[in-house]
py3Dmol code that shows the C-alpha trace and the ligand (Angstrom):
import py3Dmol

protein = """\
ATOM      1  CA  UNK A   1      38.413-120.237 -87.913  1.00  0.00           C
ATOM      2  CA  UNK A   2      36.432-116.999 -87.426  1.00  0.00           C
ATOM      3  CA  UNK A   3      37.121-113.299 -88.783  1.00  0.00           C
ATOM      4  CA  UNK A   4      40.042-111.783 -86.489  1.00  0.00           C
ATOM      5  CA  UNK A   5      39.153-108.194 -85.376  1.00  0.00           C
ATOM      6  CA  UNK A   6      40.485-105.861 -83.431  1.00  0.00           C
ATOM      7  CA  UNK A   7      39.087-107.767 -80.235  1.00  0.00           C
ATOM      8  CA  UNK A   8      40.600-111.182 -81.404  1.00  0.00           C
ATOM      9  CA  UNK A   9      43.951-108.779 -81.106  1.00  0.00           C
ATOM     10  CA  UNK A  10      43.097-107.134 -77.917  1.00  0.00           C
ATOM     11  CA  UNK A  11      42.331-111.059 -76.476  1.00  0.00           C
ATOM     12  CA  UNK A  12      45.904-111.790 -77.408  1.00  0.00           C
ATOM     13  CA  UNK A  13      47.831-109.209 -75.998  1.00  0.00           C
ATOM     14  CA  UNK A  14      45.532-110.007 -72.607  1.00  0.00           C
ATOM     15  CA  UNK A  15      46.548-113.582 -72.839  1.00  0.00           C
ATOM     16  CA  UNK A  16      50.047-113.168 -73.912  1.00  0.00           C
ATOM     17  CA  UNK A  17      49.913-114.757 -76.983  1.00  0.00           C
ATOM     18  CA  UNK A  18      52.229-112.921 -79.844  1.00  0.00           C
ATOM     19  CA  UNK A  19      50.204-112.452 -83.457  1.00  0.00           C
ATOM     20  CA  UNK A  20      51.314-112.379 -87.065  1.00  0.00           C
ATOM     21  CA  UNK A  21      50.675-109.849 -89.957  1.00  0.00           C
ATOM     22  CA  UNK A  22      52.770-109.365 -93.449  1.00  0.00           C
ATOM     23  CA  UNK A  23      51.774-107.381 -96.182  1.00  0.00           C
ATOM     24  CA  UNK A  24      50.265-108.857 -99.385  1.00  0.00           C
ATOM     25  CA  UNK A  25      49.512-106.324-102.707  1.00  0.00           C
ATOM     26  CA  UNK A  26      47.258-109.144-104.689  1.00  0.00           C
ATOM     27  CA  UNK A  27      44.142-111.913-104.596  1.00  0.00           C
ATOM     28  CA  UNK A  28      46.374-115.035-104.657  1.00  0.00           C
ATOM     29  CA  UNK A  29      49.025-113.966-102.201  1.00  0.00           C
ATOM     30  CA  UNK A  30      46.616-112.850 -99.464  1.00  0.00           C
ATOM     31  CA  UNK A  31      44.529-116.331 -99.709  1.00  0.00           C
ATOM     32  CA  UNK A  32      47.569-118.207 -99.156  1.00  0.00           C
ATOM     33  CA  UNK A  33      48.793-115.998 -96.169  1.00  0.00           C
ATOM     34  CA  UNK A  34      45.082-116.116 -94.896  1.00  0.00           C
ATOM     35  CA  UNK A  35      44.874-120.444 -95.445  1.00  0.00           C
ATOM     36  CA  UNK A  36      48.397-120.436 -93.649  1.00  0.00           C
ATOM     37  CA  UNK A  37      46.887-118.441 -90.705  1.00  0.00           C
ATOM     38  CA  UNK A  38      47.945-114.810 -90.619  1.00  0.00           C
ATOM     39  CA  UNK A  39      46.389-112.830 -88.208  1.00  0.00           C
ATOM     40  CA  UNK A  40      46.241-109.749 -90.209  1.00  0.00           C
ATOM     41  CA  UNK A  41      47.148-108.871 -93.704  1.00  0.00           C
ATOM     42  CA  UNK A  42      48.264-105.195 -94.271  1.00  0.00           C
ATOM     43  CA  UNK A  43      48.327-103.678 -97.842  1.00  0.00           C
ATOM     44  CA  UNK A  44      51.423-101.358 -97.158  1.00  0.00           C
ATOM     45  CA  UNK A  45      52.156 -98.915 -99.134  1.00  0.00           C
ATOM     46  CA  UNK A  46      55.515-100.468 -99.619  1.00  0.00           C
ATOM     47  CA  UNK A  47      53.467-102.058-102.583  1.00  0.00           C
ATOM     48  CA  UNK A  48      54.829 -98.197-104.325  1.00  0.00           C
ATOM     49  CA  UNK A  49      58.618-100.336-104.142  1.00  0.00           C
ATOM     50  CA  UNK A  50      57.633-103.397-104.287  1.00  0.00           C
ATOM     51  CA  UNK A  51      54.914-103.580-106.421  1.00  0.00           C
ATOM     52  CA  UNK A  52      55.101-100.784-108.205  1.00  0.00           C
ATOM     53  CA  UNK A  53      58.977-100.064-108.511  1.00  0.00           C
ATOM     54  CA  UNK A  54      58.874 -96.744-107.492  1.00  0.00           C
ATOM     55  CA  UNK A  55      61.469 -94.934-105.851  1.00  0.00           C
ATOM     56  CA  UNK A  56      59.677 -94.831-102.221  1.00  0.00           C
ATOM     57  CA  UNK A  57      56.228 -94.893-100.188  1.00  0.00           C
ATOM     58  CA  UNK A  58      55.052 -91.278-100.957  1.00  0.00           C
ATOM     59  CA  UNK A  59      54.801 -91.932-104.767  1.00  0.00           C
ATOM     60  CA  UNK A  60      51.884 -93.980-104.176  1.00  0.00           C
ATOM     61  CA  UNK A  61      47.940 -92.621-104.173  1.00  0.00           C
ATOM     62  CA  UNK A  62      44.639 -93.224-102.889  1.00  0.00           C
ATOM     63  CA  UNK A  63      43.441 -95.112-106.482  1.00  0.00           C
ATOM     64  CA  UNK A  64      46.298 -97.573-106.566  1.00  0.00           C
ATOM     65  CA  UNK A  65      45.941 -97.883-102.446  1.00  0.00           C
ATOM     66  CA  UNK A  66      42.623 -98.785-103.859  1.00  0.00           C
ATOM     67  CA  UNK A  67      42.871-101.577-106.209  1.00  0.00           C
ATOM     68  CA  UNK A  68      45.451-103.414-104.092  1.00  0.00           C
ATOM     69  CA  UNK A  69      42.765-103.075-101.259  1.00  0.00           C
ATOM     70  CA  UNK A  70      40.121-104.615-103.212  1.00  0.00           C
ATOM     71  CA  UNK A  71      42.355-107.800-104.632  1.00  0.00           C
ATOM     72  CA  UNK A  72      43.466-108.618-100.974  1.00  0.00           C
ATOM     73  CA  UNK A  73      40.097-108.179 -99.294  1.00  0.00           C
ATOM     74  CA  UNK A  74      38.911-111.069-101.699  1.00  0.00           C
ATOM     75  CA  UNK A  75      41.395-113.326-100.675  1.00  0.00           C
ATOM     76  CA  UNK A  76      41.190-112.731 -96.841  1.00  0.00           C
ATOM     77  CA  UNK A  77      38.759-114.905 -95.402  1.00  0.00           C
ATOM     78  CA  UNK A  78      39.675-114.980 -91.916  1.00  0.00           C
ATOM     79  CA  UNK A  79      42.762-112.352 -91.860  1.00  0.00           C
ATOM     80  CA  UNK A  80      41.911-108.953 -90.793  1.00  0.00           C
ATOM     81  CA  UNK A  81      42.023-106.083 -93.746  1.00  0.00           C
ATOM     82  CA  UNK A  82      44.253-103.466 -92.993  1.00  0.00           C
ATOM     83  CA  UNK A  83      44.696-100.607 -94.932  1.00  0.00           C
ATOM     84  CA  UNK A  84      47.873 -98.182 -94.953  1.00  0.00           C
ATOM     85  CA  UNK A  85      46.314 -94.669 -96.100  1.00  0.00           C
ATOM     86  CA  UNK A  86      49.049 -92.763 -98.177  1.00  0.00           C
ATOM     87  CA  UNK A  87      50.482 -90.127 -98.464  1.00  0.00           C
ATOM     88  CA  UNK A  88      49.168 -86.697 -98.173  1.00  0.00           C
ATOM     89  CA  UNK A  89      45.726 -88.538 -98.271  1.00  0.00           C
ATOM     90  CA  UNK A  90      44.324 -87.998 -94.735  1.00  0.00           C
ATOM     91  CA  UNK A  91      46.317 -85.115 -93.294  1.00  0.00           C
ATOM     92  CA  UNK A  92      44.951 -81.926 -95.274  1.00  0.00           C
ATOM     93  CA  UNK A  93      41.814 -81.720 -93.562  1.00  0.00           C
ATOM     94  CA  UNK A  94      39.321 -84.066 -91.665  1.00  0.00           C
ATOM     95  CA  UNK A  95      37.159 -84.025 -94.279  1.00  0.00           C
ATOM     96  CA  UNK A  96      38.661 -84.763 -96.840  1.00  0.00           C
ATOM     97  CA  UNK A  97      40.814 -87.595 -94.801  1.00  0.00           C
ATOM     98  CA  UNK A  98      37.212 -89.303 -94.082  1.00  0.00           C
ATOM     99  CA  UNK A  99      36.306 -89.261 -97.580  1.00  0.00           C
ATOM    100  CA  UNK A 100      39.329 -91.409 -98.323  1.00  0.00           C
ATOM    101  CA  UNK A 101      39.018 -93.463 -95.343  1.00  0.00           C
ATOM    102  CA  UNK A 102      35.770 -94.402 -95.735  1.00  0.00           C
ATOM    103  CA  UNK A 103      36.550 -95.218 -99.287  1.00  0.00           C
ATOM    104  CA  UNK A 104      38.890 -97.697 -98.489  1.00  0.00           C
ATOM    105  CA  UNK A 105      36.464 -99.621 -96.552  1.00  0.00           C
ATOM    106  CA  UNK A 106      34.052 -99.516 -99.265  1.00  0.00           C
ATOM    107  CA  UNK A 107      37.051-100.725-101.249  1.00  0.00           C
ATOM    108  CA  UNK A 108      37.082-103.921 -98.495  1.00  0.00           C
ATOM    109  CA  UNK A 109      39.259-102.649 -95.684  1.00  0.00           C
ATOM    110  CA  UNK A 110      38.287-103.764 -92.067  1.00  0.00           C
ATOM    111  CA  UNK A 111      40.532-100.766 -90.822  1.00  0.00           C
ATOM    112  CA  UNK A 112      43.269 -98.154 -91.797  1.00  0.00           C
ATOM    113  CA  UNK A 113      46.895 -97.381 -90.872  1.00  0.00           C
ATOM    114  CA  UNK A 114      47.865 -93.875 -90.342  1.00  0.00           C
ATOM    115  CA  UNK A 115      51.058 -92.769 -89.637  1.00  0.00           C
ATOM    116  CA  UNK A 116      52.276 -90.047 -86.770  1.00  0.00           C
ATOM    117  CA  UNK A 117      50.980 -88.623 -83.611  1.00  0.00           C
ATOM    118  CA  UNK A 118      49.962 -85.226 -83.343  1.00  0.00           C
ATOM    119  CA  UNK A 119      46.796 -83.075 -82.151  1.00  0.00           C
ATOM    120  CA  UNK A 120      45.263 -83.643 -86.096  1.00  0.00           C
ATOM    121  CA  UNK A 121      46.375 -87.444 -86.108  1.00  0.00           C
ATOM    122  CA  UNK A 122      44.208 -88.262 -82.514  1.00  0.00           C
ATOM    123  CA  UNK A 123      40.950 -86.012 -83.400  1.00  0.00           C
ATOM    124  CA  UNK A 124      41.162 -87.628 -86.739  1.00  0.00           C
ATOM    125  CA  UNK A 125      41.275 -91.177 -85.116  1.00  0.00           C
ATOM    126  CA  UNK A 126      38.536 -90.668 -82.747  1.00  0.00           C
ATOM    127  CA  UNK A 127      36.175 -88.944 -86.048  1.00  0.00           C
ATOM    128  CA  UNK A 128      37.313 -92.422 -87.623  1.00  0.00           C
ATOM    129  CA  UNK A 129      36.057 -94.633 -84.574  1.00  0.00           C
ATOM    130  CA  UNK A 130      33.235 -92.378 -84.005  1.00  0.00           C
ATOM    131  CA  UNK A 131      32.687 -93.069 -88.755  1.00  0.00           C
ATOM    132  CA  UNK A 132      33.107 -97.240 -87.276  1.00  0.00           C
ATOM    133  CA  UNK A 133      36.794 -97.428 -88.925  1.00  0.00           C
ATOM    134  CA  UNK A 134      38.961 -98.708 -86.451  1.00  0.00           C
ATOM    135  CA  UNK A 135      42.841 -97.183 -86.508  1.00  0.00           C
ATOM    136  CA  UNK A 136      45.857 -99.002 -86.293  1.00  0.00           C
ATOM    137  CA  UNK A 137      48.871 -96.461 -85.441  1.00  0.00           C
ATOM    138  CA  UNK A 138      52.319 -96.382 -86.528  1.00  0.00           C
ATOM    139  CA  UNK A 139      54.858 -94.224 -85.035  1.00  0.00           C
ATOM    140  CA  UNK A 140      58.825 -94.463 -84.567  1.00  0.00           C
ATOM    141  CA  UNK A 141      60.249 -94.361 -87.939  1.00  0.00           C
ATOM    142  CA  UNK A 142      57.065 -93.190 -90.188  1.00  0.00           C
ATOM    143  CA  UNK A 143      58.330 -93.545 -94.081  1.00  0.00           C
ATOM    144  CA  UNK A 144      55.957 -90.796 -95.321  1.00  0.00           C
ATOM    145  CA  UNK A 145      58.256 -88.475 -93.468  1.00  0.00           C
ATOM    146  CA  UNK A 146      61.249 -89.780 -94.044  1.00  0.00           C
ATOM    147  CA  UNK A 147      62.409 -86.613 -96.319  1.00  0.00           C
ATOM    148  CA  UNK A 148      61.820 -84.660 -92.991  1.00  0.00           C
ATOM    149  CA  UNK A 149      63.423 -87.210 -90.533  1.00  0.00           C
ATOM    150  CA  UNK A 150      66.210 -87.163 -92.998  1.00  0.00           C
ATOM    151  CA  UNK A 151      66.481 -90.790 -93.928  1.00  0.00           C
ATOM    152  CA  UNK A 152      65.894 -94.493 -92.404  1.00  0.00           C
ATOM    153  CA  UNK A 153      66.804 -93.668 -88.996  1.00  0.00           C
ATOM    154  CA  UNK A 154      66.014 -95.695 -86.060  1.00  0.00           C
ATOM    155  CA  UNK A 155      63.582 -93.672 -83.646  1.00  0.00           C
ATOM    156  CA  UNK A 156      63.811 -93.181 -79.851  1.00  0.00           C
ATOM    157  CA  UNK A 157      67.564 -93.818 -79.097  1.00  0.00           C
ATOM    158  CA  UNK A 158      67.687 -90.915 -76.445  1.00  0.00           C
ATOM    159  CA  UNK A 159      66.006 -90.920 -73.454  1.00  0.00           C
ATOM    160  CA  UNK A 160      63.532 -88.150 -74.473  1.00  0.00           C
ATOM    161  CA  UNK A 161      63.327 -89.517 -77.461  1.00  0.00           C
ATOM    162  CA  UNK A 162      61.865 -92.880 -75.772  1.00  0.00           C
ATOM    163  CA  UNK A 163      59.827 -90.667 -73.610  1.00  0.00           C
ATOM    164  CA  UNK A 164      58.159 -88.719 -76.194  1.00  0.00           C
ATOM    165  CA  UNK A 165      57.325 -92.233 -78.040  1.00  0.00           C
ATOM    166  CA  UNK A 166      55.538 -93.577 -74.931  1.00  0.00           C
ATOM    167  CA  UNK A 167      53.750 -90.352 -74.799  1.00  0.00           C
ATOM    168  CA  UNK A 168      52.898 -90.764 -78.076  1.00  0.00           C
ATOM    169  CA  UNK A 169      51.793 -93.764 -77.876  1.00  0.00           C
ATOM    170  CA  UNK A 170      49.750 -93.625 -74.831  1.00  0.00           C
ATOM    171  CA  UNK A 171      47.740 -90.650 -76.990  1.00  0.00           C
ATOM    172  CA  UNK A 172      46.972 -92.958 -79.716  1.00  0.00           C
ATOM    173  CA  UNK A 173      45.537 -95.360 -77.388  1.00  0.00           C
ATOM    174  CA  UNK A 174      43.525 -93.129 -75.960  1.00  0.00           C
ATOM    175  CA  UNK A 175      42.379 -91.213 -79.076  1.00  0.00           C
ATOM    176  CA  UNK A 176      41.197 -94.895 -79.678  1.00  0.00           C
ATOM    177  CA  UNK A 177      43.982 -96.502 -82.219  1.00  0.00           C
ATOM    178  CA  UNK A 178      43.293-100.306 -81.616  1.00  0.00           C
ATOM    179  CA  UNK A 179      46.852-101.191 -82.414  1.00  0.00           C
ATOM    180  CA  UNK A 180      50.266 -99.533 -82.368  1.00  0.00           C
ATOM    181  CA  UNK A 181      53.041-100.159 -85.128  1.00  0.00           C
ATOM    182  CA  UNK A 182      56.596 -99.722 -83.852  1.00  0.00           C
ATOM    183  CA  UNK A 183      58.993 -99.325 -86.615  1.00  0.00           C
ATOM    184  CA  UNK A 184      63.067 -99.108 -86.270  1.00  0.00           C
ATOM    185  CA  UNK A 185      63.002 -98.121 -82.281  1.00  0.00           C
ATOM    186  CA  UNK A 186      65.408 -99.887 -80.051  1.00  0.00           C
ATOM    187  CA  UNK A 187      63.749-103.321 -78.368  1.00  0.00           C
ATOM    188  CA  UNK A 188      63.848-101.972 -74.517  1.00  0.00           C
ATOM    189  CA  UNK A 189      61.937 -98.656 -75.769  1.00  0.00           C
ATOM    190  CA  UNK A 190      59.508-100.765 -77.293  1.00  0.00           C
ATOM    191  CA  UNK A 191      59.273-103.430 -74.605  1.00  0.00           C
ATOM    192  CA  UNK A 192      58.523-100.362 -72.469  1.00  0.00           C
ATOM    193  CA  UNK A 193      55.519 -98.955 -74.668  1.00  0.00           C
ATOM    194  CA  UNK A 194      54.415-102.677 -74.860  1.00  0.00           C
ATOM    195  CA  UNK A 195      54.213-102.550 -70.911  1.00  0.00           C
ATOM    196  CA  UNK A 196      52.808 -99.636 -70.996  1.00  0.00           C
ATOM    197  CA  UNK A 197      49.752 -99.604 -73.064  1.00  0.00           C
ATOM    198  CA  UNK A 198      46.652-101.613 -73.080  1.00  0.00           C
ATOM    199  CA  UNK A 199      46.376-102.098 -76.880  1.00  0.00           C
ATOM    200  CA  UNK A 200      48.911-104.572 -78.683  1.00  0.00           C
ATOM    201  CA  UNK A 201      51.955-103.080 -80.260  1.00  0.00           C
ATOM    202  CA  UNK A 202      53.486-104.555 -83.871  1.00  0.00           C
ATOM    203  CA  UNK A 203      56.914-104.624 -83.885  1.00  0.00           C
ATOM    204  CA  UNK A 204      58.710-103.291 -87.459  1.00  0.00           C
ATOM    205  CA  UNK A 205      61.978-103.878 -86.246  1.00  0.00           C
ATOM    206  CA  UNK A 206      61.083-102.794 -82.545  1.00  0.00           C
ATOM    207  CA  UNK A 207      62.792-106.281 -81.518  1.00  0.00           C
ATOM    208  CA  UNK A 208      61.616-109.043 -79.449  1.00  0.00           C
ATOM    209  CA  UNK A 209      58.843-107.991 -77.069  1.00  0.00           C
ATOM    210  CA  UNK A 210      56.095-106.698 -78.859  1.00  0.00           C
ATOM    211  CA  UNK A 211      52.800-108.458 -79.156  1.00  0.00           C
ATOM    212  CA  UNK A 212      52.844-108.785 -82.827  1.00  0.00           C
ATOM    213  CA  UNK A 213      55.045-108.588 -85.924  1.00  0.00           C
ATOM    214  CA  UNK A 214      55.196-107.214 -89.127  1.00  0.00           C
ATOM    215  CA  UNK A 215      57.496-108.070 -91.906  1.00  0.00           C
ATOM    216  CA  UNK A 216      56.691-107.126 -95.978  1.00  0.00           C
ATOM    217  CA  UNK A 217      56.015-110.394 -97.960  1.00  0.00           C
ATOM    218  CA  UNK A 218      58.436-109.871-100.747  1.00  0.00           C
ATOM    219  CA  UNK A 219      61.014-109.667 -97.829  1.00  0.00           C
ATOM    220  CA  UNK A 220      60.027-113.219 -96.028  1.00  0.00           C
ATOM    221  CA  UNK A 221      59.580-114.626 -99.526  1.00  0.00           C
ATOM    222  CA  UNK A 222      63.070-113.008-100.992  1.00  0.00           C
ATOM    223  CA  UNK A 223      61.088-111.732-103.681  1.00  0.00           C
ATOM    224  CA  UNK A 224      62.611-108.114-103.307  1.00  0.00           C
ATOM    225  CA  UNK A 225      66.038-107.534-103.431  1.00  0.00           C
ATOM    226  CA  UNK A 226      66.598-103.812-104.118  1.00  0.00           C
ATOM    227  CA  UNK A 227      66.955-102.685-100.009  1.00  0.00           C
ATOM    228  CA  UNK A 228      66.153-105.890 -97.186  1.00  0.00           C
ATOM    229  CA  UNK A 229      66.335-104.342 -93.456  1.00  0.00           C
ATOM    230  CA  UNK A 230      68.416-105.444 -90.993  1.00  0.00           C
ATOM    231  CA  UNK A 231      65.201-106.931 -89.345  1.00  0.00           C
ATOM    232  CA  UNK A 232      63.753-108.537 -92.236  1.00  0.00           C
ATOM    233  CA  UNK A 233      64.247-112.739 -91.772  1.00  0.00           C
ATOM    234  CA  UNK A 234      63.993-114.412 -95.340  1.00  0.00           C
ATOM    235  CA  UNK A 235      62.019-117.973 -95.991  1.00  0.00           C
ATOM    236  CA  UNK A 236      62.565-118.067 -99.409  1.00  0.00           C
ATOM    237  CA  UNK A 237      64.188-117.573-102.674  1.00  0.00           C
ATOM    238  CA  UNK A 238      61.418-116.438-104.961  1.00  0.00           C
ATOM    239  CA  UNK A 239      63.721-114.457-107.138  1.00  0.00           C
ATOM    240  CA  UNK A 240      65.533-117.323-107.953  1.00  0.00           C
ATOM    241  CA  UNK A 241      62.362-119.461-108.508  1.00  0.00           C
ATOM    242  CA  UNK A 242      61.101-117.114-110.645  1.00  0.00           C
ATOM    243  CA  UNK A 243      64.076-116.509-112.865  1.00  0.00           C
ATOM    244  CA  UNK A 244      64.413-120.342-112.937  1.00  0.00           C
ATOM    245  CA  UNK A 245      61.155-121.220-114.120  1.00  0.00           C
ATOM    246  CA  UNK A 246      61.485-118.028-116.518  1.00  0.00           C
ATOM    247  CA  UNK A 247      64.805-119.550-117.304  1.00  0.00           C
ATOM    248  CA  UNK A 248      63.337-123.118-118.068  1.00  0.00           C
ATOM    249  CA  UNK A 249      60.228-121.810-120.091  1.00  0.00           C
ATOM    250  CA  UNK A 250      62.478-119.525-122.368  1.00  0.00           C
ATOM    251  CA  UNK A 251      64.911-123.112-123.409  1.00  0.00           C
ATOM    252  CA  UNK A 252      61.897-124.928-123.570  1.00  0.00           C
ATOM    253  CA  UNK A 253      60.204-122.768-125.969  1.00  0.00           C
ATOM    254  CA  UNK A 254      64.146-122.411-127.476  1.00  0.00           C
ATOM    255  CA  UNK A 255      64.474-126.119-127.490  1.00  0.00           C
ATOM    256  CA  UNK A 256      60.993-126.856-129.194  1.00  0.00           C
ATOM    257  CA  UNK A 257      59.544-129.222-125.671  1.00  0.00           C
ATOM    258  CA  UNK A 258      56.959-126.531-124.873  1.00  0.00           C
ATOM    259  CA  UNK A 259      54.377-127.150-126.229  1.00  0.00           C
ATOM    260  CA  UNK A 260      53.967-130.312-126.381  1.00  0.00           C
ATOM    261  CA  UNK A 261      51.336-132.876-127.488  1.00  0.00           C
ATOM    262  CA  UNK A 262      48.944-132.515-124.035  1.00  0.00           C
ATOM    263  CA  UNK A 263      48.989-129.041-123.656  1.00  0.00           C
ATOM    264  CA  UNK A 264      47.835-128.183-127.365  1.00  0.00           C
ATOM    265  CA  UNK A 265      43.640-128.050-128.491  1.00  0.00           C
TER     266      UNK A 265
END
"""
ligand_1 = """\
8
KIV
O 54.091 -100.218 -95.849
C 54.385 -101.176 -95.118
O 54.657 -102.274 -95.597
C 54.380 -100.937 -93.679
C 54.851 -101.959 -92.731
C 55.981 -102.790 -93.002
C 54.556 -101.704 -91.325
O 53.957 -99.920 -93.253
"""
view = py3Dmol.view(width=600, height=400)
view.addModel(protein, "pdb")
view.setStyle({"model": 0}, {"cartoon": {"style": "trace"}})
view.addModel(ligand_1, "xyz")
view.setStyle({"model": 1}, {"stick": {}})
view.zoomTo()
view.show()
């Protein structure tokens, strides 16, 4: 299997094939999502919950972005590298946003995810082509301005509200964003952008008809347990795995079998 980029992605949107991506935070998860197959692997800065137990996304900062960019890229092999840039990290200036940016590719990123549209967000994405970073988009429900939106609130239930995403997300497309994220926005709205753009949209609970789909990996494992969206599917039970083999190692130890005569030097 060869490297996906962001014309692998294009190639499936024109042939109507639907692609995968999850979120990994370290080495060993991101080589088993990238031997499975995963199209793309996004280091999302949900890692500041679920990695990092804090309270939500904007906690989280360019050095930590960093490290978890560096342990994924190492296990990726064939998955593409994408990078969500935090908080407050690209939208002071341009350039200080391309410092960052570029940073994160040194760090082993094959491209970034910013959040929003507006007249900064599209000149910054076409100074990022221009730099060779390619842009992945994400509007609807954008966590790092959640304290503004007021909450987890699904995006583009009115009919301007639809309208303005579409017009968003027709500006990110041509600003040059290779991909669009769709997060919390009502399936026809987003079966509508789909439609309507030539790049491939990632549904984030944006339903059904997207070209791709996104889902955090301590959701689809059921690793996480603090908050699971309506949208999230679980495959697993790692929390109970985990507390079971903590479980069995603690009685062992208790019960004198661990260690025994093989695993001593
Ligand atoms: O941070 C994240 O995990 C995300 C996705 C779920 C799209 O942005």
């Amino acid at each position: 299997m060869s490297k996906i980029t962001t014309r692998t992605l294009k190639k499936y949107k024109d042939n109507n094939e639907k692609f995968s991506m999850l979120t990994a935070y370290d080495y060993s998860t991101a080589k088993y999502l990238d031997q499975a197959g995963i199209d793309v692997i996004l280091i999302g800065d949900s890692l500041a919950m679920t990695a990092l137990g804090y309270e939500n996304t904007n906690q989280v900062g360019v050095e930590e972005m960093s490290i978890f960019t560096k342990a994924v890229a190492k296990g990726a092999n064939n998955a593409m590298v994408v990078t969500d840039m935090p908080f407050m990290s690209y939208t002071i200036d341009i350039p200080s946003a391309l410092t960052n940016i570029g940073n994160m590719v040194k760090n082993g990123a094959n491209a970034v995810k910013l959040e929003g549209c507006n007249d900064y967000i599209e000149k910054l994405i076409e100074c990022c082509v221009n730099m060779g970073v390619p842009v992945m988009g994400h509007i609807g429900f954008t966590p790092q301005s959640q304290n503004v939106i007021g909450g987890h609130i699904i995006q583009g239930k009115t009919e301007d509200a639809a309208n303005e995403l579409l017009k968003q997300a027709k500006k990110l497309e041509k600003a040059g964003a290779f991909s669009i994220v769709l997060e919390m926005v009502p399936e026809n709205v987003a079966k509508s952008i789909t439609e309507n753009i030539s790049i491939p949209t990632i549904s984030c609970g944006a339903g059904r008809y997207c070209d791709g789909f996104v889902m955090v990996c301590d959701d689809l494992f059921g690793k996480f347990d603090d908050f699971t969206p309506k949208f999230a599917r679980k495959y697993g039970n790692m929390k109970e795995l985990i507390t079971k083999c903590a479980t069995n190692y603690i009685s062992d130890i208790k019960n004198g079998s661990y260690p025994n005569e093989n695993e001593v030097y």
